[in-house]
DOSEDREN-269482 format. One record per atom (N, C-alpha, C): x, y, z; chain; residue number from 1; atom name. Coordinates in steps of 0.001 Angstrom, whole numbers. Layout:
REM DOSEDREN-269482
[[X,Y,Z],"A",NUM,"CA"]
...
END
This chain:
REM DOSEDREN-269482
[[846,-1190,0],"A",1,"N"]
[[0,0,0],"A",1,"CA"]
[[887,1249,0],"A",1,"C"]
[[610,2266,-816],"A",2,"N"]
[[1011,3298,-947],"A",2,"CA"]
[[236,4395,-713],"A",2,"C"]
[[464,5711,661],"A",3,"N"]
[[46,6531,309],"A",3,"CA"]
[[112,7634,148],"A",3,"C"]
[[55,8328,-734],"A",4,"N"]
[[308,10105,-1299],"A",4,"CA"]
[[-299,11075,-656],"A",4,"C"]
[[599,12184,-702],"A",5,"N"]
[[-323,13541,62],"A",5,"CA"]
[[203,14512,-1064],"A",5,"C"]
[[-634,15180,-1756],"A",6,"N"]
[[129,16367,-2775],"A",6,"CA"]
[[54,17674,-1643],"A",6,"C"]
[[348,18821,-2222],"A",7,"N"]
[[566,19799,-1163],"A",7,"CA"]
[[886,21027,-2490],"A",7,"C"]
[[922,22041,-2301],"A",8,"N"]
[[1701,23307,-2951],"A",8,"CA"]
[[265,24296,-4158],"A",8,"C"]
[[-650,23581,-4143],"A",9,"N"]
[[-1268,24081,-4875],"A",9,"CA"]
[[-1939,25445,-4242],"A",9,"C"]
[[-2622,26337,-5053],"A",10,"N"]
[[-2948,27753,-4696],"A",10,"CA"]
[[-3368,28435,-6180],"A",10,"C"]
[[-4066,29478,-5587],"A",11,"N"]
[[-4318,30906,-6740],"A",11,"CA"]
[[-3156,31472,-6969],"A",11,"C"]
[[-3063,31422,-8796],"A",12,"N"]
[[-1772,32375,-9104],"A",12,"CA"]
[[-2256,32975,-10332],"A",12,"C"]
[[-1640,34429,-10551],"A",13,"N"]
[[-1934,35344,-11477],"A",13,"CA"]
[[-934,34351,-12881],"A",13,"C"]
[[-1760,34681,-14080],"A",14,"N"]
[[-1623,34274,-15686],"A",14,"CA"]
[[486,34516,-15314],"A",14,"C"]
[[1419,33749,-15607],"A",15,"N"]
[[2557,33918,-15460],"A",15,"CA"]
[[3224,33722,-14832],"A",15,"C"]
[[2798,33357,-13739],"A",16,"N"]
[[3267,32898,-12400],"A",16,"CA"]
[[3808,31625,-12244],"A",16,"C"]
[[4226,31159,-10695],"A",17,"N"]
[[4705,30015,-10879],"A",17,"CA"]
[[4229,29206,-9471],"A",17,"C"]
[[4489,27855,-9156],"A",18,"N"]
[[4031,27460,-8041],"A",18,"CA"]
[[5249,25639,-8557],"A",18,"C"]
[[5457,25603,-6716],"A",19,"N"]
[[5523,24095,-6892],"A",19,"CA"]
[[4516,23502,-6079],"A",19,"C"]
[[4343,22542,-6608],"A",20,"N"]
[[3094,21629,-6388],"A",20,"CA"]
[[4508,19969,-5454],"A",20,"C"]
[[3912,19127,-4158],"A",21,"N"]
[[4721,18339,-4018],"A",21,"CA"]
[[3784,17013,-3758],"A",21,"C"]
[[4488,15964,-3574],"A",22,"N"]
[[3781,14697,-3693],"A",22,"CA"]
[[5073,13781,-2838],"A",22,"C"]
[[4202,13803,-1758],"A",23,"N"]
[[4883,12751,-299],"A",23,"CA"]
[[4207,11596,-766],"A",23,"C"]
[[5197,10552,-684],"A",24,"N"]
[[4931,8956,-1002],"A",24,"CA"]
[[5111,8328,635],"A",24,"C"]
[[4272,7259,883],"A",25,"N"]
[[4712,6845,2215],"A",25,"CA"]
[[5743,5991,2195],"A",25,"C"]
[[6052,5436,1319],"A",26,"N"]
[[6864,4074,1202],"A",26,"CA"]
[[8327,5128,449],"A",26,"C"]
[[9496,3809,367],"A",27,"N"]
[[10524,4309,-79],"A",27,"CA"]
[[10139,4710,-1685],"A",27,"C"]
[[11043,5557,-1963],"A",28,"N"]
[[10259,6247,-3412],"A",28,"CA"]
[[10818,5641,-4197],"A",28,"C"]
[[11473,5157,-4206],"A",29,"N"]
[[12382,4381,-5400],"A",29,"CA"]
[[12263,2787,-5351],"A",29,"C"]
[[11258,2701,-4003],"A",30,"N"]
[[10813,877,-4579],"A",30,"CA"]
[[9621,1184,-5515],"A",30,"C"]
[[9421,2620,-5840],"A",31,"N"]
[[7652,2749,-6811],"A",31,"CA"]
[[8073,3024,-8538],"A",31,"C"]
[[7656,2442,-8932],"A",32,"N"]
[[8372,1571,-10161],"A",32,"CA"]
[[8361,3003,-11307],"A",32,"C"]
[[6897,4302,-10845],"A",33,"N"]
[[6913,5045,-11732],"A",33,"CA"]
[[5725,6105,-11131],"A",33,"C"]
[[5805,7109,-10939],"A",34,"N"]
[[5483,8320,-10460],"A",34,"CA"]
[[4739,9411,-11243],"A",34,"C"]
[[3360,9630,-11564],"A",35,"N"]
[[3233,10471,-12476],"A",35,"CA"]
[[2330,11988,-11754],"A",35,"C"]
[[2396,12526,-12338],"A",36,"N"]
[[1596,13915,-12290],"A",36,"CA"]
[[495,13733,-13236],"A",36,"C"]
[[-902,13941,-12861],"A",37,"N"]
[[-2005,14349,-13875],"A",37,"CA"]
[[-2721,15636,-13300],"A",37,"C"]
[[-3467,16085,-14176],"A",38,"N"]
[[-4060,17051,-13827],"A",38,"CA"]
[[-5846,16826,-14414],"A",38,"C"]
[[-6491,17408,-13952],"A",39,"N"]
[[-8084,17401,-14254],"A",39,"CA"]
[[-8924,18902,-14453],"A",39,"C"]
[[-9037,19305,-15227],"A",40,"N"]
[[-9767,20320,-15491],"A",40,"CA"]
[[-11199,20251,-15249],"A",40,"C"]
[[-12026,20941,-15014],"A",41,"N"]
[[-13522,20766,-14828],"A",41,"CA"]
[[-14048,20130,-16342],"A",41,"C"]
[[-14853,19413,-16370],"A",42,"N"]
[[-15390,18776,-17887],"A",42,"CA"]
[[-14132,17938,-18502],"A",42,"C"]
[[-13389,17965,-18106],"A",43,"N"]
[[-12145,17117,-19098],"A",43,"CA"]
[[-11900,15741,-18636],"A",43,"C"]
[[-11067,15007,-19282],"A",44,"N"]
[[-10668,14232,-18585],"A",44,"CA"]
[[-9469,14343,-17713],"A",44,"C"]
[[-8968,13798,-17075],"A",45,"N"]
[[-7891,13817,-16175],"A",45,"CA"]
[[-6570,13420,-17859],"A",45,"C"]
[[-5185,14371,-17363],"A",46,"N"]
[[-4809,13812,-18258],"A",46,"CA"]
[[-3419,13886,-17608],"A",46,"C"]
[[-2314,12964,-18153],"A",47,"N"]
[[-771,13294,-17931],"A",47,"CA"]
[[-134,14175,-18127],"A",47,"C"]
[[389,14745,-17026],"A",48,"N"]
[[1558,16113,-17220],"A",48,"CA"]
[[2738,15929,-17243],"A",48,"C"]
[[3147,14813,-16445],"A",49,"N"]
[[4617,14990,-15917],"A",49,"CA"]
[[4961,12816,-15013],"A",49,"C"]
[[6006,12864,-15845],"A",50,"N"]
[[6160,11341,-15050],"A",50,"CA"]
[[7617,11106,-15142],"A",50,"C"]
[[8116,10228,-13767],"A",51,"N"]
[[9696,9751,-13400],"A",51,"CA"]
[[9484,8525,-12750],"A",51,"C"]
[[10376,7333,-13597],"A",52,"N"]
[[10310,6295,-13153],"A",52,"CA"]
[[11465,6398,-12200],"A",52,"C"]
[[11879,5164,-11652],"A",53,"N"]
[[12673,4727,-10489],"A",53,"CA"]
[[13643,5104,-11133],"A",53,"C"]
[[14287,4777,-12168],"A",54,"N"]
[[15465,4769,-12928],"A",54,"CA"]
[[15890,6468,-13405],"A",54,"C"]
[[14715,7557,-13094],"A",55,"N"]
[[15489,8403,-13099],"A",55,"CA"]
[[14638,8929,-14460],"A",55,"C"]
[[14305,8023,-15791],"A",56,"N"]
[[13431,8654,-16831],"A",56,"CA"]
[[12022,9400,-16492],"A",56,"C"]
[[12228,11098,-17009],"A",57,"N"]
[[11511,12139,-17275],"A",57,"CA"]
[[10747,12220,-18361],"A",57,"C"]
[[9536,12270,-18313],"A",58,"N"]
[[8681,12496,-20068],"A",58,"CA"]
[[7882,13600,-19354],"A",58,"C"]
[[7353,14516,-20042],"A",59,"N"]
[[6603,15550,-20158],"A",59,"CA"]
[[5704,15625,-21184],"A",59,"C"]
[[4291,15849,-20582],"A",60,"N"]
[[3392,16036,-22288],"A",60,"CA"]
[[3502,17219,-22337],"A",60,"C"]
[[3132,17477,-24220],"A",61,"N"]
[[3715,18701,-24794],"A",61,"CA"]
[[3228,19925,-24186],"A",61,"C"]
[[2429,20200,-23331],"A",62,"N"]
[[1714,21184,-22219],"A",62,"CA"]
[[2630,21869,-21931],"A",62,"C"]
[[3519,20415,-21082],"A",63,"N"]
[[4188,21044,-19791],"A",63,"CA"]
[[5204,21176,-20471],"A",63,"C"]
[[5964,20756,-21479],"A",64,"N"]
[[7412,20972,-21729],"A",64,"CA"]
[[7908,22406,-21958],"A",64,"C"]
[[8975,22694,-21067],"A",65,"N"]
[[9090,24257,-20860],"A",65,"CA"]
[[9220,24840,-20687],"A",65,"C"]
[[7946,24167,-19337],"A",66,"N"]
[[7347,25144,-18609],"A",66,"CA"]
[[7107,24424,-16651],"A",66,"C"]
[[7399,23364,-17124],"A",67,"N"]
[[6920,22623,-15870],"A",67,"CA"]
[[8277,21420,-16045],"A",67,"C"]
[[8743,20908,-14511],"A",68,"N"]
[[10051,20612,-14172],"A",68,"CA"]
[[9628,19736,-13292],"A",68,"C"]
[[9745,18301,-13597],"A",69,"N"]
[[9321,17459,-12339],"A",69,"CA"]
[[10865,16913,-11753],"A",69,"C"]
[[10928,16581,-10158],"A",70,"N"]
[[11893,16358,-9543],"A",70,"CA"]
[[11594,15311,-8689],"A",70,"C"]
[[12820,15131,-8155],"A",71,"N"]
[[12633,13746,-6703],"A",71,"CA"]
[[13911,13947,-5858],"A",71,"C"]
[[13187,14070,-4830],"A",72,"N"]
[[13509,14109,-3430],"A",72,"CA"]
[[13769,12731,-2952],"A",72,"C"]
[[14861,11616,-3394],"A",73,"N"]
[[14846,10392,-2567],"A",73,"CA"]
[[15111,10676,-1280],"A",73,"C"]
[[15860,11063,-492],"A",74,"N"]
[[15913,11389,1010],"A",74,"CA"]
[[14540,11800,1800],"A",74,"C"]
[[13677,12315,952],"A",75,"N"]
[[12341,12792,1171],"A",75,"CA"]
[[10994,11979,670],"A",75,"C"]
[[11274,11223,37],"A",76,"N"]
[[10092,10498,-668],"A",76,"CA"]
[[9455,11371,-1424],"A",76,"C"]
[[9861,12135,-2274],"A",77,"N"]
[[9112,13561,-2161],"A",77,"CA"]
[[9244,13896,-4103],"A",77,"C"]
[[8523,14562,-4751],"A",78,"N"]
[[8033,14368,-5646],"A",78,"CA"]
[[7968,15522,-6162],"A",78,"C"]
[[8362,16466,-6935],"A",79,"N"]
[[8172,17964,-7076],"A",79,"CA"]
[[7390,17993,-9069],"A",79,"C"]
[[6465,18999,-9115],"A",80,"N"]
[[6389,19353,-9779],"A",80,"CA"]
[[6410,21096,-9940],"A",80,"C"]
[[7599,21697,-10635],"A",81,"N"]
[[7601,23270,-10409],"A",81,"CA"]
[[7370,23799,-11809],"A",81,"C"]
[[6233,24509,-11523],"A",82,"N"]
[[5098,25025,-12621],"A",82,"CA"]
[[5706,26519,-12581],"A",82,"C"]
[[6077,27235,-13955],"A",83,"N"]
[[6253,28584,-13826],"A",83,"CA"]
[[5196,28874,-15291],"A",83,"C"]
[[5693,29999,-15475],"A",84,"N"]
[[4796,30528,-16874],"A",84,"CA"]
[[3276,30196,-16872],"A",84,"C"]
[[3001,30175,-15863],"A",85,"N"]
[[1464,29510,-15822],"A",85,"CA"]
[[567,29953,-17076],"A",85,"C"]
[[-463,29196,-17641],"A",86,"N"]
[[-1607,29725,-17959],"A",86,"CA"]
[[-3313,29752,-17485],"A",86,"C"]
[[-3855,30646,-17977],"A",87,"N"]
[[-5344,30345,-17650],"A",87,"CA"]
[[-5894,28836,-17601],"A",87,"C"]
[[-5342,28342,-18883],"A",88,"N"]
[[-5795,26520,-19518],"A",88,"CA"]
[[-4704,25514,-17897],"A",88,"C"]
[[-4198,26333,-17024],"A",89,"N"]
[[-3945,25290,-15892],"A",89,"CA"]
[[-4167,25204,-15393],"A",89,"C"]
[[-5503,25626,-15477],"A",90,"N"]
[[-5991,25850,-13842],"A",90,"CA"]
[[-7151,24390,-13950],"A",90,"C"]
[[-6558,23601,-12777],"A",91,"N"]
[[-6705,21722,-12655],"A",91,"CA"]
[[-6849,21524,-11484],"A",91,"C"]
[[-7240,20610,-10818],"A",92,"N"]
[[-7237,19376,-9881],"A",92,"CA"]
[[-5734,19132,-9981],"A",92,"C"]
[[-4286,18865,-9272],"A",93,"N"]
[[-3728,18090,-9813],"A",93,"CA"]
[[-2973,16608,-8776],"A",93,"C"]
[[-3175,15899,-9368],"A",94,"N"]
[[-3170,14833,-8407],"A",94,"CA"]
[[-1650,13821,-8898],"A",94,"C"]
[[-1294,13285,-7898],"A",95,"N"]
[[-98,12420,-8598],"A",95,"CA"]
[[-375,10783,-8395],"A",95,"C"]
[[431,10110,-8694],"A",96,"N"]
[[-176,8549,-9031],"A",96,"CA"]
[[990,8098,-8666],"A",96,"C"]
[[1255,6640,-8114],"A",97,"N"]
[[1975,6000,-8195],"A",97,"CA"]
[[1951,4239,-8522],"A",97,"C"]
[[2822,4020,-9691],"A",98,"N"]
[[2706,3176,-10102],"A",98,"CA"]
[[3719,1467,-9318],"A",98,"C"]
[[3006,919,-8709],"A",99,"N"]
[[4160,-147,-7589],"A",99,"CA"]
[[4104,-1589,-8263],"A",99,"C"]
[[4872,-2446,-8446],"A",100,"N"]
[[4682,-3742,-8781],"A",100,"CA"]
[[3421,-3704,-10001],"A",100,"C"]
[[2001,-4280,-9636],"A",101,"N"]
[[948,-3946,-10375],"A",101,"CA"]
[[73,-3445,-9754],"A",101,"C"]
[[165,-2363,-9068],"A",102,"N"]
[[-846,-1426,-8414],"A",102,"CA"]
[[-550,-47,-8797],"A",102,"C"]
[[-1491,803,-8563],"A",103,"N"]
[[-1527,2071,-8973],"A",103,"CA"]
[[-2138,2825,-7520],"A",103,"C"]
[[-1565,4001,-7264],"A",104,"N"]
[[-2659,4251,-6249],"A",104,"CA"]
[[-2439,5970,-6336],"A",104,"C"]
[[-3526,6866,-6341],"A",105,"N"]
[[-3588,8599,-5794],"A",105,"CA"]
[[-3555,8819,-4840],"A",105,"C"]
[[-3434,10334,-5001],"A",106,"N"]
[[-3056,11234,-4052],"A",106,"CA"]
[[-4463,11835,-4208],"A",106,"C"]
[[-5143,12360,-3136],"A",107,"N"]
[[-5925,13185,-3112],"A",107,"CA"]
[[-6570,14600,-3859],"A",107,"C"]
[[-5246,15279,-4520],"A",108,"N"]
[[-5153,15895,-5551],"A",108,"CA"]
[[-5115,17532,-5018],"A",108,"C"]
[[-4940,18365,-5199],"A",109,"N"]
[[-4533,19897,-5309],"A",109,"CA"]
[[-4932,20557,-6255],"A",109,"C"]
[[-5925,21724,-5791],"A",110,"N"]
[[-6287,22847,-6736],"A",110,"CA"]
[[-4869,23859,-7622],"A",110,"C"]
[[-5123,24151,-8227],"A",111,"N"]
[[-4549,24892,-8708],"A",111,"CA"]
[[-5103,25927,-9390],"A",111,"C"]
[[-5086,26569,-9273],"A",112,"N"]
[[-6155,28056,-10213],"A",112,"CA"]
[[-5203,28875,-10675],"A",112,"C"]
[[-5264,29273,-12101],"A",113,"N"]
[[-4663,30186,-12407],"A",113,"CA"]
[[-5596,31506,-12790],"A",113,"C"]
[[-5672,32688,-12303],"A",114,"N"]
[[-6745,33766,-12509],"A",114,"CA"]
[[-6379,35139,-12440],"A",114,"C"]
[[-6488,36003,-13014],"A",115,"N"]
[[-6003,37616,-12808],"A",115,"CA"]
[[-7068,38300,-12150],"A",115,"C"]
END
């Protein structure tokens, strides 16, 4: 069992920046693959940002840019740092973790972007 707490989300003006974080309970590097999604109202939930154990980074074309995912192994800890914001980011954003053959969320974090 794995469980996540995201944290960092908030109101930010069109340009801005925020990190968003994602506490894993377990060691972070026994979790095979780590992703960031986000959910817009009416949309589907979709992939932003993912790091497997081994250290591989992919970004969908959104975030590439503009958004910087990291890991904290000493921390279990999970960073996604959002700058250049836009209006279109303003999401739910929740992170996932992928273990053996389980998957499990995080509760998820607002994020609003608004002037």
């Amino acid at each position: 069992q794995v469980q996540l707490v995201e944290s960092g989300g908030g109101l930010v003006q069109p340009g801005g920046s925020l990190r968003l974080s994602c506490v894993a309970s377990v060691y972070i590097l026994s979790i095979n693959r780590m992703g960031w999604y986000r959910q817009a109202p009416g949309k589907q939930r979709e992939l932003v940002a993912s790091i497997t154990s081994g250290g591989n980074i992919n970004y969908a074309d959104s975030a590439k840019g503009r958004y910087t995912n990291a890991r904290d192994n000493a921390k279990n800890t999970v960073y996604l740092q959002m700058s250049s914001l836009k209006l279109e980011d303003t999401a739910v954003y929740y992170c996932d973790a992928v273990r053996e053959v389980a998957a499990y969320w995080g509760q998820g974090t607002q994020v609003t972007v608004s002037s």
